[in-house]
C-alpha positions as CSV (number, residue, x, y, z in Angstrom):
1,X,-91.8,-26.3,101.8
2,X,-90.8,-30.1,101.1
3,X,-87.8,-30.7,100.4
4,X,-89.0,-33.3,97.3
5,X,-90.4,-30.4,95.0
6,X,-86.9,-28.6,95.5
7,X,-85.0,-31.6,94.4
8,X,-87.8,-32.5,91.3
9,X,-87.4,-29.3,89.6
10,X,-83.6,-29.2,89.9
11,X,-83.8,-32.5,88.3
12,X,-86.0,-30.7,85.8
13,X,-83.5,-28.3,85.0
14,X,-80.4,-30.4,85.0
15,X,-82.2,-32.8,82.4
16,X,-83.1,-29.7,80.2
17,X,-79.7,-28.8,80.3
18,X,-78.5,-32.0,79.7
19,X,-80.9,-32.3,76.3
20,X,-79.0,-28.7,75.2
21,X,-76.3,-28.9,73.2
22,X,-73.1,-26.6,74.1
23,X,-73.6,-23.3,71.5
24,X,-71.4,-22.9,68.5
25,X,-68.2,-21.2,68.0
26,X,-67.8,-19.5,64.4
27,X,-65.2,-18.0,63.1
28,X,-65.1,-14.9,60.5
29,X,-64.1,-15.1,57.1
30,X,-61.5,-11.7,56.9
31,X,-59.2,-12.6,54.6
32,X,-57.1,-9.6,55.1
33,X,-56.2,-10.3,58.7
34,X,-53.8,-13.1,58.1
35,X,-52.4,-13.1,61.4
36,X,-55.4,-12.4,63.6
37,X,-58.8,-14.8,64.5
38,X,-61.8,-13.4,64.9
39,X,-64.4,-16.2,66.8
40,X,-68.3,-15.7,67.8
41,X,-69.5,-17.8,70.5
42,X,-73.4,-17.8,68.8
43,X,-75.6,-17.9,71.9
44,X,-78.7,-17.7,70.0
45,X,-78.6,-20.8,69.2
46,X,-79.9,-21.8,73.4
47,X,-83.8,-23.0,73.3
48,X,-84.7,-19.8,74.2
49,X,-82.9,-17.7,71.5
50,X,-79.7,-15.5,73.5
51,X,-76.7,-15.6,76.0
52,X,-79.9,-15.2,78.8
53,X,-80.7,-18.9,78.8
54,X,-77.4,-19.4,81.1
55,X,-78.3,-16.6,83.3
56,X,-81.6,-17.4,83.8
57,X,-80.7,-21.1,84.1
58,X,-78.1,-20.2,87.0
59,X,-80.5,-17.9,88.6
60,X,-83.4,-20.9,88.8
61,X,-80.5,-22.8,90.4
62,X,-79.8,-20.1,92.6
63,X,-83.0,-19.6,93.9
64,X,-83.7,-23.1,94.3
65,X,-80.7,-23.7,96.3
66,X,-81.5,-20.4,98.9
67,X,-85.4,-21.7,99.4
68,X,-86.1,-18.8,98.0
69,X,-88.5,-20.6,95.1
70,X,-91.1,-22.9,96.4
71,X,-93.8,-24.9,94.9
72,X,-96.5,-22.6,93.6
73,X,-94.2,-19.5,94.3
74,X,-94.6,-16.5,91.5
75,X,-91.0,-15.4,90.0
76,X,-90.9,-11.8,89.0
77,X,-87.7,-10.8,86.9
78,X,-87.2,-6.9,86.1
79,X,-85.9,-7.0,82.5
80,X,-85.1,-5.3,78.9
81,X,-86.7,-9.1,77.3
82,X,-84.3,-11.2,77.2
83,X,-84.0,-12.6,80.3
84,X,-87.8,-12.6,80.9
85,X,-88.0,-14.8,78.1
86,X,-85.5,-17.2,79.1
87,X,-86.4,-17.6,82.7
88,X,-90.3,-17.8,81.3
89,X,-89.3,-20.7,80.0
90,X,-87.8,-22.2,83.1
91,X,-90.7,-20.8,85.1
92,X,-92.8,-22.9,82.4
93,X,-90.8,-26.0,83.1
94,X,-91.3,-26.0,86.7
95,X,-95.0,-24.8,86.5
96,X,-94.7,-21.7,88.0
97,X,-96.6,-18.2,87.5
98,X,-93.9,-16.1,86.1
99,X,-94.2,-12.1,85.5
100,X,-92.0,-9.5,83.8
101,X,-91.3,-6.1,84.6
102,X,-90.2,-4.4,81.2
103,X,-89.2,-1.2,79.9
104,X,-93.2,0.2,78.0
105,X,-90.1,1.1,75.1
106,X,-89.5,-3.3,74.9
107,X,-89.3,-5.0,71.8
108,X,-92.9,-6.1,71.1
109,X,-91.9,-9.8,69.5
110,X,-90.0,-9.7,72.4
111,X,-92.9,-9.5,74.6
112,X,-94.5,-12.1,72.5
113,X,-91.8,-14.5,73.2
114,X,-92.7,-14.1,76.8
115,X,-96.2,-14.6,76.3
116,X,-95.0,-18.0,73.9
117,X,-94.0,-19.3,77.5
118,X,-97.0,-18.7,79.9
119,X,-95.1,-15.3,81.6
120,X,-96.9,-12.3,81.6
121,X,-95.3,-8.9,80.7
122,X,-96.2,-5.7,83.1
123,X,-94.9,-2.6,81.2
124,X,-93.5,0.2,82.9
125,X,-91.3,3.0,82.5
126,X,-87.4,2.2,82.3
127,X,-86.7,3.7,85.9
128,X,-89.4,1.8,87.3
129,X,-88.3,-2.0,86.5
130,X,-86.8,-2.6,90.1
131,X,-89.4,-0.9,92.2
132,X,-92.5,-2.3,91.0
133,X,-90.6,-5.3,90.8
134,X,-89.9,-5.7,94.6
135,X,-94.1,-4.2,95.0
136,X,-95.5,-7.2,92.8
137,X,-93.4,-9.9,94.7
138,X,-94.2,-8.5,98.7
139,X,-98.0,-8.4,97.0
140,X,-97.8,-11.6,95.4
141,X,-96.6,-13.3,97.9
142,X,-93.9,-14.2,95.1
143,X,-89.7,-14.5,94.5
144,X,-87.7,-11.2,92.7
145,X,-85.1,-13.2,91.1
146,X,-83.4,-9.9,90.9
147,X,-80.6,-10.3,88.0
148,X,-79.0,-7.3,88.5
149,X,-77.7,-8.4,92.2
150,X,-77.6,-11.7,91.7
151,X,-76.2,-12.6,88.2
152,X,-72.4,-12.6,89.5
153,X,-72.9,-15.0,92.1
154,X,-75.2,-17.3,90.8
155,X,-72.8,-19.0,87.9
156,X,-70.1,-21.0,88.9
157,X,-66.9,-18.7,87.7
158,X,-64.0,-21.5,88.0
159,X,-65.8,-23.5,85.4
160,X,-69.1,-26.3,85.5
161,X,-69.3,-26.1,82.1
162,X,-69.7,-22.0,82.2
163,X,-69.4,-19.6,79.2
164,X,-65.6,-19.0,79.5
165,X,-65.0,-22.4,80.1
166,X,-66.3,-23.3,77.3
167,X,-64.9,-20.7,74.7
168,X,-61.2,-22.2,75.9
169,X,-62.2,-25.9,75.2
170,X,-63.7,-25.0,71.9
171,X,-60.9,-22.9,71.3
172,X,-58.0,-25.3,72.0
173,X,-57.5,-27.0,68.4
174,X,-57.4,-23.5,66.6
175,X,-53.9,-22.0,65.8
176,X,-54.0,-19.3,68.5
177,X,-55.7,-20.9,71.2
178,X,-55.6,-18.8,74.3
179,X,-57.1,-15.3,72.8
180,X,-55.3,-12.1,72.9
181,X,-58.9,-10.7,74.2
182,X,-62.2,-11.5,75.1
183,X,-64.6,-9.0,74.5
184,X,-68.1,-8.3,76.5
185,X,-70.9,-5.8,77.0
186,X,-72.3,-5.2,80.1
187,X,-76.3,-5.8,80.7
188,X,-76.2,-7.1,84.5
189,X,-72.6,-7.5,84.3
190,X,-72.7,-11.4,85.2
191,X,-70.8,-12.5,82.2
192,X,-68.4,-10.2,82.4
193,X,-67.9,-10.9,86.0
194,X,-68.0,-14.9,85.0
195,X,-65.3,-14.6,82.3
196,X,-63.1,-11.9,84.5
197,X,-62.7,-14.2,87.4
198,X,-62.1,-17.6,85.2
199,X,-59.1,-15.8,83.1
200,X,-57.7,-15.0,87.0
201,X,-58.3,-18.4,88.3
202,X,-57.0,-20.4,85.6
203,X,-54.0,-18.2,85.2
204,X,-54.5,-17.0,81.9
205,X,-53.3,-14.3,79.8
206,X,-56.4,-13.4,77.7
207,X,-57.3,-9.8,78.6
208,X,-61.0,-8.9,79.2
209,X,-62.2,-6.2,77.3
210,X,-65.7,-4.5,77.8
211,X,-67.4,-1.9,75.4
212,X,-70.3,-0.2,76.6
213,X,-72.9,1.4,74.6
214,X,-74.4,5.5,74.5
215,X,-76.1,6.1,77.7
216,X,-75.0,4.3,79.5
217,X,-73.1,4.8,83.5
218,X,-70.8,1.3,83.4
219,X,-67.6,3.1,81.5
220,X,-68.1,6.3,83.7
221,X,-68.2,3.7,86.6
222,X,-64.8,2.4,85.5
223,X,-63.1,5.4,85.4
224,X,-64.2,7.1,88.4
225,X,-66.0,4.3,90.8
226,X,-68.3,6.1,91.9
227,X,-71.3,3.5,92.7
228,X,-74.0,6.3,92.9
229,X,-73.4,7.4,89.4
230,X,-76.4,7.5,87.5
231,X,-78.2,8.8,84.1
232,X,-81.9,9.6,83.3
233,X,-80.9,8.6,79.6
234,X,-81.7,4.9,78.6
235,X,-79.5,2.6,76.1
236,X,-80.8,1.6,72.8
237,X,-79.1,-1.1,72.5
238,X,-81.2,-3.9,74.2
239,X,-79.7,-6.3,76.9
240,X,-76.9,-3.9,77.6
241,X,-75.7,-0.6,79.3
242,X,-77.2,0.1,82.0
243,X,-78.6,4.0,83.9
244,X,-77.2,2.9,87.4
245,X,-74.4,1.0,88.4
246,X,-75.9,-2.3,89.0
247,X,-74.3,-4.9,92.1
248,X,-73.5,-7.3,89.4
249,X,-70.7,-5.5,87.7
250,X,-67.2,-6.0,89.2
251,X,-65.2,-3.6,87.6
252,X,-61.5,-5.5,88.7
253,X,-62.2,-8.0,86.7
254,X,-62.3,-6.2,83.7
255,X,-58.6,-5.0,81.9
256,X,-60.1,-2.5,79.7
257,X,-63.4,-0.8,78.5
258,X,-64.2,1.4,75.5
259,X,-67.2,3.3,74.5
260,X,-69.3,1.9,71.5
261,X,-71.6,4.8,69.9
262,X,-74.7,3.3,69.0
263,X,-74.7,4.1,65.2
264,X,-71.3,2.1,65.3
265,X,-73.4,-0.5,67.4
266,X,-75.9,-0.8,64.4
267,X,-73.5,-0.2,61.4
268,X,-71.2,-3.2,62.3
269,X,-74.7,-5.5,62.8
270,X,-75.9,-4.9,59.5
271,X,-72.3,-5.6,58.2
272,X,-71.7,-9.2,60.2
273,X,-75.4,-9.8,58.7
274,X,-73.3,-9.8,55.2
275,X,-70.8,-11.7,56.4
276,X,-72.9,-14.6,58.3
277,X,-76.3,-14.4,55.8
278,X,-78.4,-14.2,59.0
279,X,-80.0,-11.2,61.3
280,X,-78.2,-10.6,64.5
281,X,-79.0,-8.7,67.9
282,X,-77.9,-5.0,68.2
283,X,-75.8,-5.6,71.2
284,X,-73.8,-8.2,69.0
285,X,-72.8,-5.2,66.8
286,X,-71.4,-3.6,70.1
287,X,-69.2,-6.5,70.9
288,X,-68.2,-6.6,67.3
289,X,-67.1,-3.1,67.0
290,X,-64.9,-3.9,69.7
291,X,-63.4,-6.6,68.4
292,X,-62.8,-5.0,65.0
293,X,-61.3,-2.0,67.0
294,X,-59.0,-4.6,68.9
295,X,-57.9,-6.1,65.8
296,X,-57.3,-3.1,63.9
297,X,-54.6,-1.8,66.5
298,X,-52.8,-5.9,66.5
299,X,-53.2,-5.4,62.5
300,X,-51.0,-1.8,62.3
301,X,-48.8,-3.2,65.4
302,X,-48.2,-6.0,63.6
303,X,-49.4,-8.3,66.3
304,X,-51.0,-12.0,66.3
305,X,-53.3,-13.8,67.7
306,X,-57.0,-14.0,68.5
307,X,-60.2,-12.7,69.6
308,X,-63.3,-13.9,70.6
309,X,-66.6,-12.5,71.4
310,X,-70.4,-13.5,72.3
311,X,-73.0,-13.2,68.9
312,X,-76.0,-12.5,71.9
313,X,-79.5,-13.1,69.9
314,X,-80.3,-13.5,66.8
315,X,-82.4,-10.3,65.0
316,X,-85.2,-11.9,64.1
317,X,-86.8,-10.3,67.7
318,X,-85.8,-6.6,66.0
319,X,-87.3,-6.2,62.8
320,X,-89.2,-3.1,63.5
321,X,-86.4,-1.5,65.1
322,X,-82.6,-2.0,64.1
323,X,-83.7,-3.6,60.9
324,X,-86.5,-0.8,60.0
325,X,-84.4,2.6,58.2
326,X,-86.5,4.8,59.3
327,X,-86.4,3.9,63.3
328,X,-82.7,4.1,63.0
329,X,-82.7,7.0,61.4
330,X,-85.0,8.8,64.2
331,X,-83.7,6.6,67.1
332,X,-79.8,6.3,66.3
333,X,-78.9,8.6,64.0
334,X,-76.6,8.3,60.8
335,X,-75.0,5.1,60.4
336,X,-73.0,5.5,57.0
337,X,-69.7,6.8,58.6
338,X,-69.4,3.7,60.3
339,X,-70.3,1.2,57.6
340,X,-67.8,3.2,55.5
341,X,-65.4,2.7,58.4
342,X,-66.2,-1.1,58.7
343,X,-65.6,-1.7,54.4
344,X,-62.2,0.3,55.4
345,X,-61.5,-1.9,57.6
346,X,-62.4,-5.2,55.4
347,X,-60.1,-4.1,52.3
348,X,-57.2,-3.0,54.7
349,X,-57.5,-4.6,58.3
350,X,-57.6,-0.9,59.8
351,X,-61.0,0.6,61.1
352,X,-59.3,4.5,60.7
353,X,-57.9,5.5,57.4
């Protein structure tokens, strides 16, 4: 390996990074919380469409850094979509074959979005993604980038411009600057991990919250850490909750997690979809719920401040799933108690009547 191609394509990198803009930060329209903020940091707005552009950004970097990707090496990412798009792109950029290992149950525009960037998509069954992941880079010759170990290490937590970094600039002309919580759901658990470390480091007092979805093992994980917990179920919520406990998620750094049921997941997505006018990602509805949760208890305590979470994708990449009645209907179940819950909520500021 030369050392030349190393340093081209992290020039190749850094000058696509340096054409992206930083992602905006939006904040909710509630009028009945007059004391408490409510921000989305809208991470769909990256080239490649979600909060994954950073990850798989970091991850190139990683790799590149290690000699671990070479010229002409094959990447091979195990993935829900997400990142498999985004690091498709970056495997595009640098001219290299790129392969991912999804779930056969995988969004299929998704999968096309993969396809849009030169990867190729090898389906298999949810419990497989890591195996035949390590079997097609040994026989390929090729790089497992490996998210799930690697997504914690790979980002530079005291800052360089990472996600928590930039909520607290973006944040630092509103009226309650320093949020009372952060909210996350964990997929690899990198961002989690990312922000976590940064509130410690920089000495704030923002407190991390993470809500994980139905199915699955992080919230058991937190409560009892037990690393070999495990379920056979799978989440369906995209991008997040996991059926092990994956290397990435570093439960210290978290302050508190709750449980999101997905029909709460998908009730609170369709209702932010009233609010902004656009379709949003499923697991945004998870990190919303928690928020409204959060606010709901400051609201009847009588607290101030504010809260800020991650809008993840957009839902364009979901229309024949979250955005279809009937595949909720069969998948998730019955949504209406939450959406009554959420209009509660919206006319009085408190989710439970």
């Amino acid at each position: 390996m030369t050392r030349s191609w190393v340093n081209w394509a992290i020039s190749q990198i850094e000058s696509d990074f340096q054409r992206s803009a930083d992602t905006h930060l939006i904040k909710l329209d509630l009028p009945v919380l007059t004391n408490i903020d409510i921000y989305l940091k809208d991470e769909s707005t990256h080239p490649t469409g979600s909060l994954k552009h950073r990850l798989a950004r970091s991850l190139f970097l990683y790799g590149l850094s290690n000699g671990w990707i070479k010229e002409g090496c094959p990447v091979i990412e195990s993935s829900s979509g997400s990142t498999a798009i985004s690091e498709a792109y970056f495997a595009r950029l640098l001219g290299l074959e790129f392969i991912a290992v999804i779930p056969k149950s995988t969004a299929q525009r998704k999968i096309d979005q993969i396809e849009f960037y030169g990867g190729r998509c090898h389906l298999v069954e949810p419990a497989n993604i890591y195996i035949e992941s390590e079997r097609l880079a040994k026989e390929l010759g090729g790089h497992y980038m490996d998210q799930f170990t690697y997504a914690e290490r790979a980002t530079d937590w005291r800052g360089n411009n990472n996600i928590a970094e930039s909520i607290f600039q973006q944040m630092s002309r509103e009226r309650y600057p320093e949020p009372h919580h952060i909210v996350m759901s964990p997929g690899t658990g990198g961002t989690s991990a990312t922000i976590g470390r940064y509130l410690r480091y920089q000495r704030k007092q923002t407190q991390l919250c993470v809500v994980d979805p139905d199915n699955s093992v992080f919230f058991d994980y937190y409560q009892q850490r037990d690393p070999a917990l495990t379920t056979s179920a799978c989440s369906c919520i995209e991008g997040i909750g996991r059926p092990r406990v994956e290397p990435s998620f570093i439960a210290d750094v978290v302050d508190q997690m709750m449980q999101v049921p997905d029909p709460a997941s998908i009730a609170t997505m369709l209702w932010l979809e009233q609010i902004l006018g656009r379709k949003i990602g499923a697991s945004t509805g998870t990190n919303l719920y928690g928020v409204v949760k959060l606010a709901s208890q400051m609201h009847t305590n009588g607290e101030s401040g504010s809260l800020v979470t991650l809008l993840c994708d957009s839902g364009e990449r979901y229309l024949d799933s979250y955005y279809n009645p009937d595949w909720v209907a069969e998948q998730i179940g019955d949504i209406r108690p939450y959406q009554a819950q959420l209009q509660r909520f919206a006319q009085t500021g408190q989710l439970d009547g």
